[in-house]
LOTI-404760 format. One line per 10 residues: their letters; for each residue x, y, z of N, C-alpha, C, CB. Coordinates in nm, 2 decimals, m for minus. Atoms other than C-alpha are relative to their C-alpha. Glycine has a CB too. Layout:
<atoms>
A = X,Y,Z,X,Y,Z,X,Y,Z,X,Y,Z ~ ...
</atoms>
This chain:
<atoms>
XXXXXXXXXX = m0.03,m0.07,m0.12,0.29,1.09,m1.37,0.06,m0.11,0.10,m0.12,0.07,0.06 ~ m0.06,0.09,m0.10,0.50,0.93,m1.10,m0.08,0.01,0.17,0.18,0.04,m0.01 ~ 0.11,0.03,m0.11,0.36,0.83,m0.74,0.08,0.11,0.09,m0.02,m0.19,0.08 ~ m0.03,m0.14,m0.08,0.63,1.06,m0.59,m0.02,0.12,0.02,0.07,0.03,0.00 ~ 0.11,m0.15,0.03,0.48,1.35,m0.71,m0.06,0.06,0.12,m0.14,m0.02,m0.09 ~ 0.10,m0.05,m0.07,0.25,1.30,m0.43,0.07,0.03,0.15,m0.12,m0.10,m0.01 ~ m0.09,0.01,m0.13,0.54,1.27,m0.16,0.11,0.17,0.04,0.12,m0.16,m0.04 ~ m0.10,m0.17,m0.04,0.64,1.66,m0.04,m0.04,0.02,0.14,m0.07,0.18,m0.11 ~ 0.05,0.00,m0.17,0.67,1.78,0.31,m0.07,0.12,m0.01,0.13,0.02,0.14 ~ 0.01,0.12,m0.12,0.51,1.81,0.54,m0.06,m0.12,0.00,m0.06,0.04,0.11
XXXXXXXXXX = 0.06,0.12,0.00,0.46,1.47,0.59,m0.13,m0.04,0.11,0.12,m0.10,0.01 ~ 0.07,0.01,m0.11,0.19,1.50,0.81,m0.12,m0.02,m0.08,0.02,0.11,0.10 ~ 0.05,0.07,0.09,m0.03,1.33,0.51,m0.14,m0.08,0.06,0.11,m0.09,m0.05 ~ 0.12,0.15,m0.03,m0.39,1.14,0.65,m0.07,m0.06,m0.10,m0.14,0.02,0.10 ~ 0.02,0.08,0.11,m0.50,1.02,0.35,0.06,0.04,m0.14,m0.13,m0.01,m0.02 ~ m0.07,m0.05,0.09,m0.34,0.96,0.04,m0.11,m0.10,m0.15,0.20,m0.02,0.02 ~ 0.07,0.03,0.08,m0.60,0.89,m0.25,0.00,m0.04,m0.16,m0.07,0.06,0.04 ~ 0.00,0.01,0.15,m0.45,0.89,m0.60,m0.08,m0.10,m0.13,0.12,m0.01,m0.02 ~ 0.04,0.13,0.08,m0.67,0.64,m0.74,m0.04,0.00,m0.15,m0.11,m0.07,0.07 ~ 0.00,0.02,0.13,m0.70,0.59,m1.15,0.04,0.17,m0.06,m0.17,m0.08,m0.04
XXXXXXXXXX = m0.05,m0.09,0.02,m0.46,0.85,m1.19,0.15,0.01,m0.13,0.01,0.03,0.13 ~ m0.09,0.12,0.08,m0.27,0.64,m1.44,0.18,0.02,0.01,m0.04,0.01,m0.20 ~ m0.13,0.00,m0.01,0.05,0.67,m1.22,0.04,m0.10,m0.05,0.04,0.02,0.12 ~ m0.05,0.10,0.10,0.32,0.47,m1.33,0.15,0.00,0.07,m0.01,0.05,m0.18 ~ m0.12,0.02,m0.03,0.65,0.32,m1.22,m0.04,m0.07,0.21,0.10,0.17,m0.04 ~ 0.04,0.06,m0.11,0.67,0.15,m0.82,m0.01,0.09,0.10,0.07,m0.09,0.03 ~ 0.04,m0.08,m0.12,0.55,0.23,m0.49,0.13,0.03,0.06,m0.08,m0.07,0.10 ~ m0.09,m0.03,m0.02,0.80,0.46,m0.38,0.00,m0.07,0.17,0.03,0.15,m0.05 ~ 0.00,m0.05,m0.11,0.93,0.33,m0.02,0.02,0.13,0.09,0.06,m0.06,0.03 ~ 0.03,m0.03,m0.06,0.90,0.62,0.11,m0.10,0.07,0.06,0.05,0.01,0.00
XXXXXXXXXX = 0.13,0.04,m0.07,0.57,0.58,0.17,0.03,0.02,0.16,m0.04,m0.18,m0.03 ~ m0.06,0.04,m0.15,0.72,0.48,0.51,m0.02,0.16,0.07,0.19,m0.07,0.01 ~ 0.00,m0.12,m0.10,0.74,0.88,0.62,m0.10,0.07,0.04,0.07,0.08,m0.04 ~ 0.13,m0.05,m0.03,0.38,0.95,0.64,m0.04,m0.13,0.09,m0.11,0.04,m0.13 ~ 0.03,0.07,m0.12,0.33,0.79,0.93,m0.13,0.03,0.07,0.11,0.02,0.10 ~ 0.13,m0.03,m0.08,m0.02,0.95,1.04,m0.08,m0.08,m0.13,m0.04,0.19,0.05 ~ 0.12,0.01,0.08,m0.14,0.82,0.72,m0.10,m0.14,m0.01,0.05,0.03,m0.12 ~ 0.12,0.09,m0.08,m0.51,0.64,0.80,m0.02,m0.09,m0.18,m0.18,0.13,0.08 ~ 0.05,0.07,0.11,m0.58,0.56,0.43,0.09,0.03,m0.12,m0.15,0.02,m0.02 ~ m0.07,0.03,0.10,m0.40,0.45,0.11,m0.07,m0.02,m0.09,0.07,m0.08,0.01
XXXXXXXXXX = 0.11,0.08,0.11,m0.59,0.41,m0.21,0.05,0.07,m0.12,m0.20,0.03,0.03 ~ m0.02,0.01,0.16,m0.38,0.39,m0.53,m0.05,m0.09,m0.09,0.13,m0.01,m0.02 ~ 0.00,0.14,0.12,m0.56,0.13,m0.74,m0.05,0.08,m0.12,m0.13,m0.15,0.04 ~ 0.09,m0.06,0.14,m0.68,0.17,m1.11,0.17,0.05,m0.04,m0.18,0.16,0.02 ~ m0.09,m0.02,0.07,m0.32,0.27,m1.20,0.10,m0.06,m0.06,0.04,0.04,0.03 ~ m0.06,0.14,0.06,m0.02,0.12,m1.37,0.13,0.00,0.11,0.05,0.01,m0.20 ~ m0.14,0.02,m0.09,0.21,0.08,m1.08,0.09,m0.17,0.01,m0.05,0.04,0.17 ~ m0.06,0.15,m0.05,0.48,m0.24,m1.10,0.08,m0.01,0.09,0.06,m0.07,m0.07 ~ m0.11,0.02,m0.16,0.72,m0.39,m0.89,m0.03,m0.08,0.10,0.03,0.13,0.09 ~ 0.05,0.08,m0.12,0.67,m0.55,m0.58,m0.06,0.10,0.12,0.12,m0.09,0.07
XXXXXXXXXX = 0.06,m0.05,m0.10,0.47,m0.45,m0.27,0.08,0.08,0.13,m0.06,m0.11,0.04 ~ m0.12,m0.06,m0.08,0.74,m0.22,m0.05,m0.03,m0.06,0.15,0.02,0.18,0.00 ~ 0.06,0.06,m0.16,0.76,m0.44,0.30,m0.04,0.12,0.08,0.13,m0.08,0.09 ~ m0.03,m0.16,m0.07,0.81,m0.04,0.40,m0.13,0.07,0.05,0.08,0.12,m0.12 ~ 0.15,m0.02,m0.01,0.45,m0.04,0.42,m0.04,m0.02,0.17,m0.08,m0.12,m0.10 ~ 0.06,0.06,m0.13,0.44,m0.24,0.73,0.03,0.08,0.14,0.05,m0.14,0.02 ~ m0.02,m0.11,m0.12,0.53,0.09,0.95,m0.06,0.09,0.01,0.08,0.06,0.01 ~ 0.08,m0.16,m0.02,0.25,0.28,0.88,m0.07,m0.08,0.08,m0.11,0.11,m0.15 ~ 0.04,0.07,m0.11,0.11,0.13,1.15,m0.21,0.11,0.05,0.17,0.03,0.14 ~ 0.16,m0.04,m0.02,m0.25,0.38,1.17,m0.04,m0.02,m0.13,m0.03,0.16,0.05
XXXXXXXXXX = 0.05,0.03,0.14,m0.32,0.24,0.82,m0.12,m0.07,0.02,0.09,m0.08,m0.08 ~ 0.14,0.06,m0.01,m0.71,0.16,0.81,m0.06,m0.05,m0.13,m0.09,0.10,0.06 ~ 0.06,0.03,0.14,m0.77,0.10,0.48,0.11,0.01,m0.11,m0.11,0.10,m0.05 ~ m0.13,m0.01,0.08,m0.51,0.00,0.19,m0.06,m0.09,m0.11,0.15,m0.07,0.09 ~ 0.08,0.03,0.12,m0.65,m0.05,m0.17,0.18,m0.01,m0.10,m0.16,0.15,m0.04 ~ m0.11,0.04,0.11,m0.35,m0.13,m0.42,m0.05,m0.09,m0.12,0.13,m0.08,0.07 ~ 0.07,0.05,0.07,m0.61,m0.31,m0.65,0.04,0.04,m0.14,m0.11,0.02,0.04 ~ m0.02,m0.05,0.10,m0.60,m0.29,m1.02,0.13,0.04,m0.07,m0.05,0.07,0.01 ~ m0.10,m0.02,0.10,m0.22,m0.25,m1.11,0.11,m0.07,m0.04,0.04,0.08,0.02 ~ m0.06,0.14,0.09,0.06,m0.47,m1.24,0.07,m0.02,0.11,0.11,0.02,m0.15
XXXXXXXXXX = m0.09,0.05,m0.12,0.20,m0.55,m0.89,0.04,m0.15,0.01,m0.06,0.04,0.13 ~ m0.06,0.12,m0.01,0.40,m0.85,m0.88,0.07,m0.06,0.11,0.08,0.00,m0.07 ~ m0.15,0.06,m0.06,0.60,m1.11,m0.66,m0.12,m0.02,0.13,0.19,0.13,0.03 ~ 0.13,0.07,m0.11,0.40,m1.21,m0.30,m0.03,0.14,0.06,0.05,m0.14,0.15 ~ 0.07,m0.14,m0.05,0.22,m1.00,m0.06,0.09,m0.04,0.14,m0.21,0.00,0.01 ~ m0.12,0.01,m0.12,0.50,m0.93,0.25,m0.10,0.00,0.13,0.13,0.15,0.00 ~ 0.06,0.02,m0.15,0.43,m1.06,0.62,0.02,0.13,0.05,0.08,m0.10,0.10 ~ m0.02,m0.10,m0.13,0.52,m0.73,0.76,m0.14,0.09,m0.02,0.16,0.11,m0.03 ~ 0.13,m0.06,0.02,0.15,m0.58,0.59,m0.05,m0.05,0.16,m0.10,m0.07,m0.16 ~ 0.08,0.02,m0.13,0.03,m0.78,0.91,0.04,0.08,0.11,0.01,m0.13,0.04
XXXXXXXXXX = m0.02,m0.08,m0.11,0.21,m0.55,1.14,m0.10,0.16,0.00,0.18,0.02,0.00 ~ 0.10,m0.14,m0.07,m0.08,m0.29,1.07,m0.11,m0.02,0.03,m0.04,0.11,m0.09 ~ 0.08,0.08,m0.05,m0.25,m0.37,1.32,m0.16,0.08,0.03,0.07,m0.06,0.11 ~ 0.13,m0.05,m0.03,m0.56,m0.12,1.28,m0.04,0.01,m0.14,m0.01,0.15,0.09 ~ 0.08,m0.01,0.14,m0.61,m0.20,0.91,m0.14,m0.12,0.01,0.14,m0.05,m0.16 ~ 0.12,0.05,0.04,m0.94,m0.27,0.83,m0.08,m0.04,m0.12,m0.06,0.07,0.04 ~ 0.03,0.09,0.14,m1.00,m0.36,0.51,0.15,0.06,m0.10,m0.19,0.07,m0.10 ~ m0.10,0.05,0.10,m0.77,m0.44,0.21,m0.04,m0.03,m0.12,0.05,m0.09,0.04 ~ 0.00,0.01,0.15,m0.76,m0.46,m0.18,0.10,m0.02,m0.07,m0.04,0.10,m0.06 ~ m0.16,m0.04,0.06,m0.50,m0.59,m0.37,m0.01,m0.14,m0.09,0.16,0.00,0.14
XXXXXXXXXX = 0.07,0.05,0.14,m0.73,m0.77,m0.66,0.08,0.06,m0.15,m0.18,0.07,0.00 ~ 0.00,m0.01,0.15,m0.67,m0.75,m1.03,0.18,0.02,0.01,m0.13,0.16,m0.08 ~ m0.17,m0.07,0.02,m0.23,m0.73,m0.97,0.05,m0.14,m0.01,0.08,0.12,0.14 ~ m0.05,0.12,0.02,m0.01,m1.03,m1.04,0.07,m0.10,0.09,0.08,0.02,m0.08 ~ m0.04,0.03,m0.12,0.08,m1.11,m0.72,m0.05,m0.16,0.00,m0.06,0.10,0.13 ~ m0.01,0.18,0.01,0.16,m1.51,m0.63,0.06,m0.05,0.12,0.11,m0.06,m0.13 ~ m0.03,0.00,m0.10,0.21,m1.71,m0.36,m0.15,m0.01,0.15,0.09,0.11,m0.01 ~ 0.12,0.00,m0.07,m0.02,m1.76,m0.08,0.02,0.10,0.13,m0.03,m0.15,0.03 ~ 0.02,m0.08,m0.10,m0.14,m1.52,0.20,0.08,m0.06,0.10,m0.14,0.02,0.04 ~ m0.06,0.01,m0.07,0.11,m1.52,0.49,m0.09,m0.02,0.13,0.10,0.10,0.00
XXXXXXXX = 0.04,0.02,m0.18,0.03,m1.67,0.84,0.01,0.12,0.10,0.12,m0.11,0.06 ~ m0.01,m0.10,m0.10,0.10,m1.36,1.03,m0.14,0.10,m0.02,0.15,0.09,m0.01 ~ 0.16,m0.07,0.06,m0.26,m1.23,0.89,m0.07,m0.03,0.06,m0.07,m0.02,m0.13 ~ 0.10,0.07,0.00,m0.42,m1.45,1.06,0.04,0.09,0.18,0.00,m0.20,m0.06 ~ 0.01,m0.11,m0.12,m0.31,m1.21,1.40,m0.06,0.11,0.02,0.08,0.05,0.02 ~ 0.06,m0.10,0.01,m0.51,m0.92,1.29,m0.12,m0.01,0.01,0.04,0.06,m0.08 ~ 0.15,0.00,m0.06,m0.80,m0.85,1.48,m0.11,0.00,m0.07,m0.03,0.10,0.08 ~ 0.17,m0.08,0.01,m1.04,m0.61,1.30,0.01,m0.09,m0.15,m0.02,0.25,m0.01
</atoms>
């Protein structure tokens, strides 16, 4: 099953939970059009690719789990522009490179 699946209007989306749903193929950017959405939590699947900077506009993002799947390549500075995320997961994926300096701006 692909992650777009989960992407139909209205996009007026607050959480989007698919977790060990053994999607497959990358995070679609347009992620980006659920813009109210508070929480993210695809892990436990087989998603690759890289981390879509496209992320860094959900801006009421409070929680963002991406743990558990073959994600590759670094983790993008623009994640720091959500600036009401509160926790984060993004264990067990192949990601390289070290945590970006603009992380170190976020409050909570």
């Amino acid at each position: 099953m692909c992650i777009r699946n989960f992407l139909h209007p209205p996009f007026r989306c607050c959480s989007l939970l698919p977790s060990d749903q053994g999607l497959s193929g990358v995070i679609p950017s347009e992620l980006q059009l659920l813009i109210q959405l508070d929480k993210l939590e695809i892990s436990g699947n087989n998603l690759q690719g890289t981390i879509p900077t496209t992320l860094g506009v959900l801006t009421n993002l409070e929680y963002l789990n991406l743990a558990g799947n073959s994600l590759e390549g670094i983790l993008p500075s623009e994640i720091a522009k959500l600036i009401n995320l509160d926790r984060v997961s993004m264990g067990y994926n192949q990601l390289r490179g070290s945590i970006p300096s603009e992380f170190g701006l976020l409050e909570k």
